[in-house]
C-alpha positions as CSV (number, residue, x, y, z in Angstrom):
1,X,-3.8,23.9,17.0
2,X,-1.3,21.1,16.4
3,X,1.0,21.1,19.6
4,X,4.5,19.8,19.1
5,X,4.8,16.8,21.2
6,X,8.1,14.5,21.6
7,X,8.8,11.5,18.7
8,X,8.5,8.2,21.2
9,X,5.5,9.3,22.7
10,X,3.8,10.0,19.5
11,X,5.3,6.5,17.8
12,X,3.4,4.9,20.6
13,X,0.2,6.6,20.2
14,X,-0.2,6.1,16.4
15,X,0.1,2.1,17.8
16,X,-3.2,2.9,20.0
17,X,-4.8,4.6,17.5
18,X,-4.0,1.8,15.1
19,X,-5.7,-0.9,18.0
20,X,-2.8,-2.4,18.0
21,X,-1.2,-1.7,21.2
22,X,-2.1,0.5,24.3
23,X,0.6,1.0,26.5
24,X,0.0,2.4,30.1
25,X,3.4,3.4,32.3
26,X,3.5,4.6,36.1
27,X,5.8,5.2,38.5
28,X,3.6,3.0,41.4
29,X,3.5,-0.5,39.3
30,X,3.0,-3.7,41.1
31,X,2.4,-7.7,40.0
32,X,6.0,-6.9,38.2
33,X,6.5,-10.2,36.1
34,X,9.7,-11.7,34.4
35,X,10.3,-10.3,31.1
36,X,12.4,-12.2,28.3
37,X,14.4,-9.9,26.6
38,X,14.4,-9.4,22.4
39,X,16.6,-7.8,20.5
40,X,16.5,-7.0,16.7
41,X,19.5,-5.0,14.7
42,X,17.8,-2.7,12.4
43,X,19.2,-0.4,9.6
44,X,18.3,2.3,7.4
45,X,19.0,0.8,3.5
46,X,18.4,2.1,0.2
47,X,16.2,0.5,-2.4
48,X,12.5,-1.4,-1.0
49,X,11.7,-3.9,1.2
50,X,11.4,-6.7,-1.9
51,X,15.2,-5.2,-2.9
52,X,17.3,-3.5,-0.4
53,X,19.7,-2.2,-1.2
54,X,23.2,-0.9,0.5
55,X,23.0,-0.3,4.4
56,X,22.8,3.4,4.9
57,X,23.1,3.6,8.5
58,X,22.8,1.1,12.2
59,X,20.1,2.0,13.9
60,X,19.7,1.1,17.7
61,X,18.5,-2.0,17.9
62,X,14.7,-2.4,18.4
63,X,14.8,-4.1,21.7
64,X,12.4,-5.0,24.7
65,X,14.6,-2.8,26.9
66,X,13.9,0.3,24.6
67,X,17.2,1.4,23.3
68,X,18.1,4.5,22.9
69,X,20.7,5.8,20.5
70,X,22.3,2.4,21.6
71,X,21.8,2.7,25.0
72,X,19.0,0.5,27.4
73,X,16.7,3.1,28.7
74,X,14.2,0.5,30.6
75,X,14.9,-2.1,33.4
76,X,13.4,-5.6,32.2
77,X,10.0,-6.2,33.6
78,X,6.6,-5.5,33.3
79,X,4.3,-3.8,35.3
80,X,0.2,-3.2,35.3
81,X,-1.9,-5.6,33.3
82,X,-1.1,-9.0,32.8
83,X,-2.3,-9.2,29.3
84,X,-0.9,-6.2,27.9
85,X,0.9,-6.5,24.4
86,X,4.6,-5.7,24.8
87,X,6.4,-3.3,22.8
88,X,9.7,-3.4,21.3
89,X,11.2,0.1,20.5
90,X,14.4,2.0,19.7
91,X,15.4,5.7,19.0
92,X,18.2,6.9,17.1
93,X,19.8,10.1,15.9
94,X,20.9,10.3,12.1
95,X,22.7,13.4,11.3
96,X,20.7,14.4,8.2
97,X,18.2,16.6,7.8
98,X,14.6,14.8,7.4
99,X,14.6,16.7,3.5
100,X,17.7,14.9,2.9
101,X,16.5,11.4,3.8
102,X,12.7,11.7,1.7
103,X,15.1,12.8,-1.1
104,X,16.1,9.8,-1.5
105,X,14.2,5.8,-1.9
106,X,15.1,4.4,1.9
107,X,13.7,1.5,4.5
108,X,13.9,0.5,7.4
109,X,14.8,-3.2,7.5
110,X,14.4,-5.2,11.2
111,X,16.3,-8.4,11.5
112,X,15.7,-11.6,13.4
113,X,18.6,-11.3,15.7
114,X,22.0,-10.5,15.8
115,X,23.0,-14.3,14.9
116,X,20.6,-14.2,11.8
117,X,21.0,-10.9,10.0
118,X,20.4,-12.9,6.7
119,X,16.7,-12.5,7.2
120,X,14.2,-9.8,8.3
121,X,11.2,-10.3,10.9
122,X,9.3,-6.6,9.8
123,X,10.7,-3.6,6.8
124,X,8.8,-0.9,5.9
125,X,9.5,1.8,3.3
126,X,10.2,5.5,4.5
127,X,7.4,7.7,3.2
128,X,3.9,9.2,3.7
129,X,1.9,11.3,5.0
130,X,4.0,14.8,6.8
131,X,2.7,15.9,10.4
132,X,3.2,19.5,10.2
133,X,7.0,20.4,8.8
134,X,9.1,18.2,10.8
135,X,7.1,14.9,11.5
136,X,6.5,11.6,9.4
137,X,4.9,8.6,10.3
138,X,5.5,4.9,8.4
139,X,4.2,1.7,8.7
140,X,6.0,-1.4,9.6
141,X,5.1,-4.8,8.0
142,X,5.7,-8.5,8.9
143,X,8.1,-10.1,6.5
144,X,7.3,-13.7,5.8
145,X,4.8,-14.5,7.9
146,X,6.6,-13.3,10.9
147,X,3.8,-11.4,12.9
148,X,5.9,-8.5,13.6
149,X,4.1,-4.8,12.9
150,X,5.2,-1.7,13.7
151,X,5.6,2.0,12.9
152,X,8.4,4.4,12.7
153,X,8.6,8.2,13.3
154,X,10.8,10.7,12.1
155,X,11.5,13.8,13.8
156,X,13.8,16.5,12.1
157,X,15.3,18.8,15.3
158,X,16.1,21.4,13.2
159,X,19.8,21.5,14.4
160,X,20.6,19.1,11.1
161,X,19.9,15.8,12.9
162,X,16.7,13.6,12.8
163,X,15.7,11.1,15.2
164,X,14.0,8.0,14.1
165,X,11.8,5.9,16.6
166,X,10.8,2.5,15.6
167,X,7.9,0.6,17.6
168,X,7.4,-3.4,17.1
169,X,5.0,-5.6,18.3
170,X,4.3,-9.4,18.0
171,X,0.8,-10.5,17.3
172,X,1.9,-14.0,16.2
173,X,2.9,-15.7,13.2
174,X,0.1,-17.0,10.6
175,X,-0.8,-20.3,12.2
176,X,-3.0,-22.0,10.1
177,X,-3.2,-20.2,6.7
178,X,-4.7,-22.6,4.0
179,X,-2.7,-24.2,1.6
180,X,-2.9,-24.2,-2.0
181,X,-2.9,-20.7,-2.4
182,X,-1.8,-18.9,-5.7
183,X,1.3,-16.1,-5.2
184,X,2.7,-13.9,-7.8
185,X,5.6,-13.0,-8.7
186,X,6.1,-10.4,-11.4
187,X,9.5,-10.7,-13.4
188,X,10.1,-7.3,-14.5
189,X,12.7,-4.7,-15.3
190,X,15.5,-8.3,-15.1
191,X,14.0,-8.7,-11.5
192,X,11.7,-11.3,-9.3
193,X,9.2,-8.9,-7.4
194,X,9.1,-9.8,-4.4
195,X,12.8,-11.6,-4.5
196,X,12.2,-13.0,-1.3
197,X,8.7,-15.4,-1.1
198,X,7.0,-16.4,1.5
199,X,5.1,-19.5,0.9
200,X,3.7,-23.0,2.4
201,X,4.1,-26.4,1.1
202,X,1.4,-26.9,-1.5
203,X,1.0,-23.2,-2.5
204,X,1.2,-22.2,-6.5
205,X,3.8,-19.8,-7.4
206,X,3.1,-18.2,-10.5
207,X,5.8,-16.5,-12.2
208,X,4.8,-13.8,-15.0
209,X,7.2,-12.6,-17.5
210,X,6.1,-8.9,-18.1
211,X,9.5,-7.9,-19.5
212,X,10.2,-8.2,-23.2
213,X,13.0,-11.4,-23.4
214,X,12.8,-14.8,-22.2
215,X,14.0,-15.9,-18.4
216,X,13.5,-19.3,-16.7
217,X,13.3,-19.4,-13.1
218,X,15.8,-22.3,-12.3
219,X,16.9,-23.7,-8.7
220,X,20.4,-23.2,-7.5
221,X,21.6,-26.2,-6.5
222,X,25.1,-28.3,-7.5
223,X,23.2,-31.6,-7.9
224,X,21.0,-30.3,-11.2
225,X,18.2,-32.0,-9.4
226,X,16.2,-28.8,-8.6
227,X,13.1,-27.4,-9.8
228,X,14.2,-25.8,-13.8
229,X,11.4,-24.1,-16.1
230,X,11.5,-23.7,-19.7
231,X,12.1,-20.3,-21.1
232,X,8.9,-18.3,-20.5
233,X,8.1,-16.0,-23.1
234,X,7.0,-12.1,-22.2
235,X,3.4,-12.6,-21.3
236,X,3.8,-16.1,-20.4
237,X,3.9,-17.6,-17.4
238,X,5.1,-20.6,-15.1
239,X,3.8,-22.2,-12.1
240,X,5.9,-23.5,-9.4
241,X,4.9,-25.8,-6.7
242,X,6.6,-26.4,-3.6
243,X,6.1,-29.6,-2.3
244,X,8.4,-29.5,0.8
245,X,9.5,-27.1,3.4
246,X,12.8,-25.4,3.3
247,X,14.5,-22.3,1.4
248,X,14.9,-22.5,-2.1
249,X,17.2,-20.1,-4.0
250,X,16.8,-19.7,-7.6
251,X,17.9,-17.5,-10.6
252,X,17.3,-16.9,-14.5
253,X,19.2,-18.7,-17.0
254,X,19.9,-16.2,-19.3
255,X,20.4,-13.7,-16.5
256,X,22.6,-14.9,-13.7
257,X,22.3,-11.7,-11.8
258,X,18.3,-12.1,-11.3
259,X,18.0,-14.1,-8.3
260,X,15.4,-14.7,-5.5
261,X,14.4,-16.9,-2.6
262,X,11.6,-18.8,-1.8
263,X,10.4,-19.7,2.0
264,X,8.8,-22.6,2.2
265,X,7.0,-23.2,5.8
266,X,4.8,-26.7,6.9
């Protein structure tokens, strides 16, 4: 028999069943230990993680003080094991049904702070697997590099509301990936997929034109001095290399509105 039990606590056991986290509280803690706090807005958007889309709704941000429909629910610092992984969480109530919100293409989108809302640390698309009629777990993922995973749970309460519970953790950024490595990029339907690229100094990007006209894939930049392909042909492709670190923005030629971004670490 599957017994109902309450969103948080079942966002943080899908993290232990995952390994990723195990998470122990109790009311007689000692060796409490200075705790910096974090704090990431999140939001419910249309479209996908490579392409959101308009914000739908502010969620509570997911926050080392567990934030509760935008409300601190924990006093900072830890308690039991020294080395145990901290979790960032947040609940909030959306008043929609849970049918409404699968009926549509939704994510949640986690941002680096409240100073940097231009980029995202962890996004992950609404969807899966239901637990019974009124439960669905989704995973979380790291967005460039970041070493950010997570889940989020939904919970329709049957009185026309659902409460979504996001869990984060940090396991740490991607240190010493190799360089030289070959990414894709599909240009497709007058889109770059993923729009947003993650790379390092030295990596290949290889653009591949599966739509059925020309683009280029052309820097912005005022000077004229950046990176500019020649038209690639459908089926063709073109490889980019980055040779230093910074964020590049570029576009197609023949189709100003197709843009995207490339992150370029050491």
């Amino acid at each position: 028999m599957l017994r109902a039990r309450s969103p948080r606590h079942l966002s943080l056991s899908l993290l232990s069943i995952l390994g990723m986290v195990a998470v122990f509280f109790g009311l007689g803690g000692h060796n409490v230990r200075a705790q910096e706090i974090f704090s990431h807005p999140a939001y419910t958007q249309s479209g996908t993680c490579q392409q959101p889309g308009e914000i739908i709704s502010t969620l509570s941000p997911v926050s080392s003080t567990y934030d509760v429909d935008g409300v601190p629910m924990m006093v900072p610092g830890n308690v039991g094991a020294a080395d145990s992984i901290e979790v960032e969480y947040s609940s909030t109530t959306l008043p929609t049904t849970l049918a409404q919100i699968l009926e549509g293409q939704y994510i949640v989108d986690v941002k680096v702070s409240e100073d940097d809302q231009d980029h995202s640390v962890a996004c992950g698309a609404i969807g899966g697997l239901m637990l019974g009629t009124s439960d669905l777990p989704f995973g979380i993922a790291p967005i460039a590099q970041s070493g950010h995973y997570g889940t989020g749970w939904l919970h329709d309460n049957g009185d026309g509301t659902t409460t979504l519970d996001v869990t984060l953790i940090y396991v740490g950024s991607s240190a010493t990936p190799t360089t030289g490595a070959t990414i894709p990029v599909s240009i497709q339907n007058f889109a770059f997929t993923p729009s947003t690229i993650a790379a390092r100094a030295g990596d290949d990007i290889v653009f591949t034109n599966n739509d059925t006209v020309p683009h280029t894939v052309t820097q912005s930049t005022t000077s004229g001095d950046g990176f500019r392909s020649d038209p690639i042909a459908p089926g063709s492709t073109y490889t980019l290399t980055i040779d230093e670190p910074g964020t590049y923005e570029f576009f197609c030629e023949f189709h100003p509105a197709m843009t995207g971004t490339i992150i370029a670490s050491a």
